[in-house]
N, CA, C and O atoms as a printed pandas DataFrame, in Angstrom:
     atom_number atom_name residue_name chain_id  residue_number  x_coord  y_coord  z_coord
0              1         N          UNK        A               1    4.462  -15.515  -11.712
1              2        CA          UNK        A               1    4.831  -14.492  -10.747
2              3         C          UNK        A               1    4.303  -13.130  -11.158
3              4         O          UNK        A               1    3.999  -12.331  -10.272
4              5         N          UNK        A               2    4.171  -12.805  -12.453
5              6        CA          UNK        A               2    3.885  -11.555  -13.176
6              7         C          UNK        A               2    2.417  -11.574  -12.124
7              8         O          UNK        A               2    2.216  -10.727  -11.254
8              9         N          UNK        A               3    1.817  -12.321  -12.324
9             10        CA          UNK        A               3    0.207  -12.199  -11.710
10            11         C          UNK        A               3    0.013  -11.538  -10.272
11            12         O          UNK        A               3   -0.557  -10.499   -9.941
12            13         N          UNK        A               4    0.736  -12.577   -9.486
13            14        CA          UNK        A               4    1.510  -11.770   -7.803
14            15         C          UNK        A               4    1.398  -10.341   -7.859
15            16         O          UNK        A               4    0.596   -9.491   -7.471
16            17         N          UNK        A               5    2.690  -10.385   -8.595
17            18        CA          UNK        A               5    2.543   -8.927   -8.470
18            19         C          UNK        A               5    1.879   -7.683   -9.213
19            20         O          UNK        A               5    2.210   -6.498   -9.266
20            21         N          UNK        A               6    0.861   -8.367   -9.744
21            22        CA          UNK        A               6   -0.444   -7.505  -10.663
22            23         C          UNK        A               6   -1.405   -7.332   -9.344
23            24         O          UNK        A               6   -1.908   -6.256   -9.019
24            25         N          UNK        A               7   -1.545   -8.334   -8.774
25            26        CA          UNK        A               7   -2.324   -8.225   -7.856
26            27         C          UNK        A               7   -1.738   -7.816   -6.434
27            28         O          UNK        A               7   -2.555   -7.635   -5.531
28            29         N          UNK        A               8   -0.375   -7.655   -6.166
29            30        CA          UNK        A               8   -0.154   -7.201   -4.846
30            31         C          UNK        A               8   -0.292   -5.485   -5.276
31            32         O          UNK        A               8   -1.194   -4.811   -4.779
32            33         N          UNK        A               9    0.695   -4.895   -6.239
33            34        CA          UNK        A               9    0.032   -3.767   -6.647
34            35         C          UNK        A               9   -1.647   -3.077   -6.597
35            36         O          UNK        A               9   -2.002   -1.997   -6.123
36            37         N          UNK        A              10   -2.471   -4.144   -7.271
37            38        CA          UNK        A              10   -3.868   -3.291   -6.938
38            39         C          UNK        A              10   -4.395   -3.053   -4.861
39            40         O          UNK        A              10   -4.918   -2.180   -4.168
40            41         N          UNK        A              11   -3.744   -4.648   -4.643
41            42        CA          UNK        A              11   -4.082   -4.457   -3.361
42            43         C          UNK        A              11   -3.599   -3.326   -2.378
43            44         O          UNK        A              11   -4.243   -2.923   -1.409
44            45         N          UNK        A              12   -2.134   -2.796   -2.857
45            46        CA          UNK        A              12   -1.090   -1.428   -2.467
46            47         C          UNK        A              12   -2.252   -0.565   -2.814
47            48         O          UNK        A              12   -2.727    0.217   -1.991
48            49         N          UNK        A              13   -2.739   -0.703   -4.085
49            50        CA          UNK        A              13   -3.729    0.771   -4.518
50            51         C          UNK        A              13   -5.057    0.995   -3.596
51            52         O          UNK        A              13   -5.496    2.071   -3.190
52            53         N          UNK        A              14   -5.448    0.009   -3.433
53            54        CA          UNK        A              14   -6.697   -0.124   -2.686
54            55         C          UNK        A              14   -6.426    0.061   -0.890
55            56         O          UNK        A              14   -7.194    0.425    0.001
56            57         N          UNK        A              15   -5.443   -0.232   -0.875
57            58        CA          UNK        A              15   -5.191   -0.362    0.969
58            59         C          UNK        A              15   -5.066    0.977    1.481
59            60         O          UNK        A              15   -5.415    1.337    2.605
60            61         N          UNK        A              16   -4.424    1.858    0.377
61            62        CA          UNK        A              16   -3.734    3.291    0.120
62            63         C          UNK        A              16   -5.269    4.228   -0.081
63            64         O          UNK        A              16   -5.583    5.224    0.570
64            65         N          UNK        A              17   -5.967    3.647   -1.037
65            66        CA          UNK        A              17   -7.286    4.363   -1.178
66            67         C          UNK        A              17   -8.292    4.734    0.109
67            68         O          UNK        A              17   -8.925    5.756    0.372
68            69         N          UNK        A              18   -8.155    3.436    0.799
69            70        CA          UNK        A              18   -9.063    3.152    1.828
70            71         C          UNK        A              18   -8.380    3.650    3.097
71            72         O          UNK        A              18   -9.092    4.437    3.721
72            73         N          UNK        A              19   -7.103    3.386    3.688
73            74        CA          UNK        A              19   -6.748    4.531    4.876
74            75         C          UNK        A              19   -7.232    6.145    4.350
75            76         O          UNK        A              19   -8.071    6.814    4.953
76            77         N          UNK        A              20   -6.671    6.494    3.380
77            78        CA          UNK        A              20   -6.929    8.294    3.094
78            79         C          UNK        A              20   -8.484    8.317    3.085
79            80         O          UNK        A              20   -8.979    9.110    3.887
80            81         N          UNK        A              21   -9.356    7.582    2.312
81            82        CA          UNK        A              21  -10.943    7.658    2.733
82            83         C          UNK        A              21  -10.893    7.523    4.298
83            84         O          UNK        A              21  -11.010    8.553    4.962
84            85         N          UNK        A              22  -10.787    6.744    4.701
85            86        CA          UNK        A              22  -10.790    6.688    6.740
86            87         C          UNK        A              22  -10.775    7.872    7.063
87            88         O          UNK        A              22  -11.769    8.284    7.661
88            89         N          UNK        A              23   -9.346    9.085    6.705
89            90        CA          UNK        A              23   -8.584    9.336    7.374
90            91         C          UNK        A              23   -9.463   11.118    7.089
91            92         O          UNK        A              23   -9.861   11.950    7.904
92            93         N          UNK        A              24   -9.471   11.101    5.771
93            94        CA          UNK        A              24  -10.330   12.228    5.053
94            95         C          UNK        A              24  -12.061   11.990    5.989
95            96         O          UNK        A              24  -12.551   13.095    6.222
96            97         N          UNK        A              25  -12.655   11.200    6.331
97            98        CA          UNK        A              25  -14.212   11.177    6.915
98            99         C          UNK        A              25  -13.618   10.815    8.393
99           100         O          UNK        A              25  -14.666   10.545    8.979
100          101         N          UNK        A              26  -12.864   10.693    9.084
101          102        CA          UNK        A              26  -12.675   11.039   10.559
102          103         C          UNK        A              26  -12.665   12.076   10.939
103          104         O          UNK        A              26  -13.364   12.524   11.848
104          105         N          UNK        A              27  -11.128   13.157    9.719
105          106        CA          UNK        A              27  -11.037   14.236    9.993
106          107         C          UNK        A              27  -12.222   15.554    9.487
107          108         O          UNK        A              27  -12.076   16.716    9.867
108          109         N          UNK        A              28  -13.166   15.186    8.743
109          110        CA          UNK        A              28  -14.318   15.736    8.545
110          111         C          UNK        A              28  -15.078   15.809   10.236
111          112         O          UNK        A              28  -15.264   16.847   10.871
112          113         N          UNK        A              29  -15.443   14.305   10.716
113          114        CA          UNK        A              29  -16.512   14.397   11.604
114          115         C          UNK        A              29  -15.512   15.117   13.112
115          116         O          UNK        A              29  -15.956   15.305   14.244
116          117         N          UNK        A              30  -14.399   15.332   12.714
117          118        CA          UNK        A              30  -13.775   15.889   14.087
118          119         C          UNK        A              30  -13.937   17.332   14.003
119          120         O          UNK        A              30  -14.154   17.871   15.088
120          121         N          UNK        A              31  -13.870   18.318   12.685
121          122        CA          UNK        A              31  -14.042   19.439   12.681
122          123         C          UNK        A              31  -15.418   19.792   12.837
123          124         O          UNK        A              31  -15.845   20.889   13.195
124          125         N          UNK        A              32  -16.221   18.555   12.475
125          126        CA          UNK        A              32  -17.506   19.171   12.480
126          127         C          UNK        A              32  -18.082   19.018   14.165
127          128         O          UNK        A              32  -19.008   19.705   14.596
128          129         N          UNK        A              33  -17.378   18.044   14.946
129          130        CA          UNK        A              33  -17.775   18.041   16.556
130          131         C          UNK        A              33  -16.528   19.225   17.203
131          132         O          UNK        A              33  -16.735   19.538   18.375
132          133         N          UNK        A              34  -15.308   19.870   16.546
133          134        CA          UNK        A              34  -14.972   20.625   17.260
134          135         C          UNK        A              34  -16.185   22.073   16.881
135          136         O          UNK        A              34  -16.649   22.643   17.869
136          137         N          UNK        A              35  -16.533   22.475   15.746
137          138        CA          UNK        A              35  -17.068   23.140   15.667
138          139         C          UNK        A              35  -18.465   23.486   16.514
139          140         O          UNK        A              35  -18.845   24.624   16.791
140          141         N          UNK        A              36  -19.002   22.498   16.790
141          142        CA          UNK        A              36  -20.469   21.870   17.848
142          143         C          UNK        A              36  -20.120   22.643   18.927
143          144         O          UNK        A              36  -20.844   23.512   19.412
144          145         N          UNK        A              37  -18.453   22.187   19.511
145          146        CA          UNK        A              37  -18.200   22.511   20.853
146          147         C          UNK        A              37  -17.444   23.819   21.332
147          148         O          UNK        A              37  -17.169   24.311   22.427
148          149         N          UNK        A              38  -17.275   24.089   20.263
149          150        CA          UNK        A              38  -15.966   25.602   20.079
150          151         C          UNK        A              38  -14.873   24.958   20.468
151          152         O          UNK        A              38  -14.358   25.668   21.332
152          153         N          UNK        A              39  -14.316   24.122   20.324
153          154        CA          UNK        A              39  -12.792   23.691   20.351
154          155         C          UNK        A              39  -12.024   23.363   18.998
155          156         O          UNK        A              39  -12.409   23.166   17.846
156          157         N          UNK        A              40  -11.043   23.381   19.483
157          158        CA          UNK        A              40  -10.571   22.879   18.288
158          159         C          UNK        A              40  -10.132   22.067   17.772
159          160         O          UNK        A              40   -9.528   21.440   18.642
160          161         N          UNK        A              41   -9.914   21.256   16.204
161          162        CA          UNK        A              41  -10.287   20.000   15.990
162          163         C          UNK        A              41   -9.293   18.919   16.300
163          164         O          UNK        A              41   -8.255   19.430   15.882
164          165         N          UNK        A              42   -9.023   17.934   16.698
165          166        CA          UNK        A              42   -8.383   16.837   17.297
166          167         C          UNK        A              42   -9.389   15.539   17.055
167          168         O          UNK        A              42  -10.555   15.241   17.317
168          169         N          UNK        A              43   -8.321   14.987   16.444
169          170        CA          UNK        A              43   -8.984   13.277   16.658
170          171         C          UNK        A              43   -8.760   12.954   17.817
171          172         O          UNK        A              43   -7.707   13.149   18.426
172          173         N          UNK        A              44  -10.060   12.257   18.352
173          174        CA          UNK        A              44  -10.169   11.343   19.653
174          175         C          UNK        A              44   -9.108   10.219   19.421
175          176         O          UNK        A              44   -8.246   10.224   18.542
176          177         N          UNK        A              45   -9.345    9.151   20.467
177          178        CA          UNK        A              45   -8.454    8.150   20.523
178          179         C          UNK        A              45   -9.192    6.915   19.702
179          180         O          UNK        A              45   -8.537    6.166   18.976
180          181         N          UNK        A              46  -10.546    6.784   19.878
181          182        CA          UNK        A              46  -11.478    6.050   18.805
182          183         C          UNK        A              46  -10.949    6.063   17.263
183          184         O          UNK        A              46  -10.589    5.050   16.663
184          185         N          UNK        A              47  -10.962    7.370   16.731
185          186        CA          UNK        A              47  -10.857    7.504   15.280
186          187         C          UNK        A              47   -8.975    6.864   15.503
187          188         O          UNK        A              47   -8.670    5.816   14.935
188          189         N          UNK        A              48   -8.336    7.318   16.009
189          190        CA          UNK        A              48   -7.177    7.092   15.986
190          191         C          UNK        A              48   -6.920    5.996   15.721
191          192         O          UNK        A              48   -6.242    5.645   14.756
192          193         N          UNK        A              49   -7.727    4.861   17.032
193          194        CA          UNK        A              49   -7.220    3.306   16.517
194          195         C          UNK        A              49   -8.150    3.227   15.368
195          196         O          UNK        A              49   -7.466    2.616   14.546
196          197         N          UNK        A              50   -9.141    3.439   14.881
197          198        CA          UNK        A              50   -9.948    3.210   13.561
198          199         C          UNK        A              50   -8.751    3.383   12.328
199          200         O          UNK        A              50   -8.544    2.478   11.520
200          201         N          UNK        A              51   -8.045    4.606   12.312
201          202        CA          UNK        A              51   -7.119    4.946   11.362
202          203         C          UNK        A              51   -5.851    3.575   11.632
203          204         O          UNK        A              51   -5.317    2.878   10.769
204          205         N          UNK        A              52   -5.713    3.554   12.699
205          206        CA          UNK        A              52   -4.371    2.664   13.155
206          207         C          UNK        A              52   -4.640    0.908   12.136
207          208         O          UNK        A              52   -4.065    0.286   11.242
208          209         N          UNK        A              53   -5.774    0.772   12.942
209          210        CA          UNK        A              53   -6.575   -0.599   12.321
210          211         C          UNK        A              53   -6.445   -0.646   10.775
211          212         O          UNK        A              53   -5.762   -1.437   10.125
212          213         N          UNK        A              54   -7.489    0.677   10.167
213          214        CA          UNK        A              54   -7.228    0.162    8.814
214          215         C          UNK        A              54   -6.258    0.344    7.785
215          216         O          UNK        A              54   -6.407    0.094    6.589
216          217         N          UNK        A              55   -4.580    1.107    8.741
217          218        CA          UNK        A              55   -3.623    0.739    7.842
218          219         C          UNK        A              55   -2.777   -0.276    7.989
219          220         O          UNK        A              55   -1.893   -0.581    7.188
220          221         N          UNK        A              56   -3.164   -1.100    9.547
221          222        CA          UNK        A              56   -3.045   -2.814    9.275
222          223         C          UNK        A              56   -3.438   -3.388    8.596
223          224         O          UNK        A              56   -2.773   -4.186    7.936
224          225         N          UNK        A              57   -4.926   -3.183    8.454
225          226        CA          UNK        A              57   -5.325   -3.888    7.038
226          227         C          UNK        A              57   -4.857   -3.739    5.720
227          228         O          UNK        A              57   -4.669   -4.686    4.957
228          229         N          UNK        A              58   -4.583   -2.030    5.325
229          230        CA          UNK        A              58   -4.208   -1.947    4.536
230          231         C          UNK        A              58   -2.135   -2.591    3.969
231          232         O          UNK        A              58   -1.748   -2.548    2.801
232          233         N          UNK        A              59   -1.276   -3.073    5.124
233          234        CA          UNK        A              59   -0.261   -3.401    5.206
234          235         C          UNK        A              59   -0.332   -4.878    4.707
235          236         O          UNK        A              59    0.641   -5.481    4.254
236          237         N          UNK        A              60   -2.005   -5.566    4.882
237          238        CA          UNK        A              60   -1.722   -7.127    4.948
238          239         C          UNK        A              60   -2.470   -6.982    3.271
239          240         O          UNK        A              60   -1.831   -7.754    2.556
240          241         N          UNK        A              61   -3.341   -6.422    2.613
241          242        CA          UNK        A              61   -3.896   -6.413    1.427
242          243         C          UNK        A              61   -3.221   -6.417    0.627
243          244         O          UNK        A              61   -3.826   -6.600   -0.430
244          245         N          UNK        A              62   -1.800   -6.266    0.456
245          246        CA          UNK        A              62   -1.077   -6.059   -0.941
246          247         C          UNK        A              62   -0.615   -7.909   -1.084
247          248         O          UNK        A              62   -0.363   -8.404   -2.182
248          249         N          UNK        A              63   -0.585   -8.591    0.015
249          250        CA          UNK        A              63    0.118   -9.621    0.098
250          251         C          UNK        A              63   -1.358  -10.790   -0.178
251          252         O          UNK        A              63   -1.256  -11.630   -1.072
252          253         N          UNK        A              64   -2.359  -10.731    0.479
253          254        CA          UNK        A              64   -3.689  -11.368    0.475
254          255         C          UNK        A              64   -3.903  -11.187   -1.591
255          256         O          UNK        A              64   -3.952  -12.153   -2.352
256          257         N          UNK        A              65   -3.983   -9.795   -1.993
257          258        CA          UNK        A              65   -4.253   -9.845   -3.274
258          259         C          UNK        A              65   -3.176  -10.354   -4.190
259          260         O          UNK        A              65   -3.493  -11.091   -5.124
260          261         N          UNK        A              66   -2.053  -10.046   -4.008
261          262        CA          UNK        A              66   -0.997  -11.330   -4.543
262          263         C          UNK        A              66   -1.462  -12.826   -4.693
263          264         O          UNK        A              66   -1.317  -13.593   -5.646
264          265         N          UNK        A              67   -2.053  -13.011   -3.491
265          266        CA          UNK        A              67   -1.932  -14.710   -3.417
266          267         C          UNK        A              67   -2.738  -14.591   -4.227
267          268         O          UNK        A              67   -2.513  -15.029   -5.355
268          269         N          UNK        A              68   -4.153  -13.851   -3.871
269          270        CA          UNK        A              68   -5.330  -14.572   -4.479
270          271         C          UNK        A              68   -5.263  -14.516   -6.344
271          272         O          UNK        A              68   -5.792  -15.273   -7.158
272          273         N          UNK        A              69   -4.652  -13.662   -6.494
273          274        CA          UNK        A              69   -3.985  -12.980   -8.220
274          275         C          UNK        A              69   -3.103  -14.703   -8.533
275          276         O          UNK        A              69   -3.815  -15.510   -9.131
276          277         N          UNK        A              70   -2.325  -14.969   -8.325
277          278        CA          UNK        A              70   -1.215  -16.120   -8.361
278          279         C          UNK        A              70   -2.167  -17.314   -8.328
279          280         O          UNK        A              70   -2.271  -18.054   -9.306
280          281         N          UNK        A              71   -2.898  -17.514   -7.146
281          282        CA          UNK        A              71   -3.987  -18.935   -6.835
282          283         C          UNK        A              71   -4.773  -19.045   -8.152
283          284         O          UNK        A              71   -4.744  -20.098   -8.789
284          285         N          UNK        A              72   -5.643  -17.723   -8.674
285          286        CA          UNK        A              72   -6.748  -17.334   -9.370
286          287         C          UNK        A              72   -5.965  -17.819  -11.209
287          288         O          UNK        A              72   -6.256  -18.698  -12.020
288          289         N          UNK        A              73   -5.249  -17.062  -11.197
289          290        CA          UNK        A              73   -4.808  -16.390  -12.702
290          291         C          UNK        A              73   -3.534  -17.428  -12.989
291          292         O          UNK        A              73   -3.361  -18.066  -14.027
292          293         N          UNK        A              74   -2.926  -17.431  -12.134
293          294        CA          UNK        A              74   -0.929  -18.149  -12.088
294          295         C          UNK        A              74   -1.034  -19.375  -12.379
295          296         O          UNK        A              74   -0.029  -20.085  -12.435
């Protein structure tokens, strides 16, 4: 079991890494198209489900890297 949860932990770290990367280069390319347009910056509805999506993914990765930690190592 120790293994599980060696590996649901990295997968928490990584799921966590990867929404804030998403979330940090959406909100980059939105200031840089409000700036284009003189408005001001707002995520579209695109980036939104993009962000939405990959903290589903990131919700199912802690449990996927468990198994595979437990299958692999356990």
């Amino acid at each position: 079991m120790e293994e599980a949860i060696k590996g649901a932990v990295l997968g928490g770290v990584i799921g966590i890494l990867l929404v804030a990367f998403e979330y940090m280069v959406l909100t980059k390319d939105a200031k840089e198209r409000a700036e284009k347009l003189h408005r001001k910056p707002e995520l579209d509805e695109v980036a939104r489900l993009r962000i939405k999506t990959m903290a589903r993914f990131a919700f199912v990765l802690p449990l996927l890297f468990g198994g595979i930690f437990w299958l692999v190592w356990g």
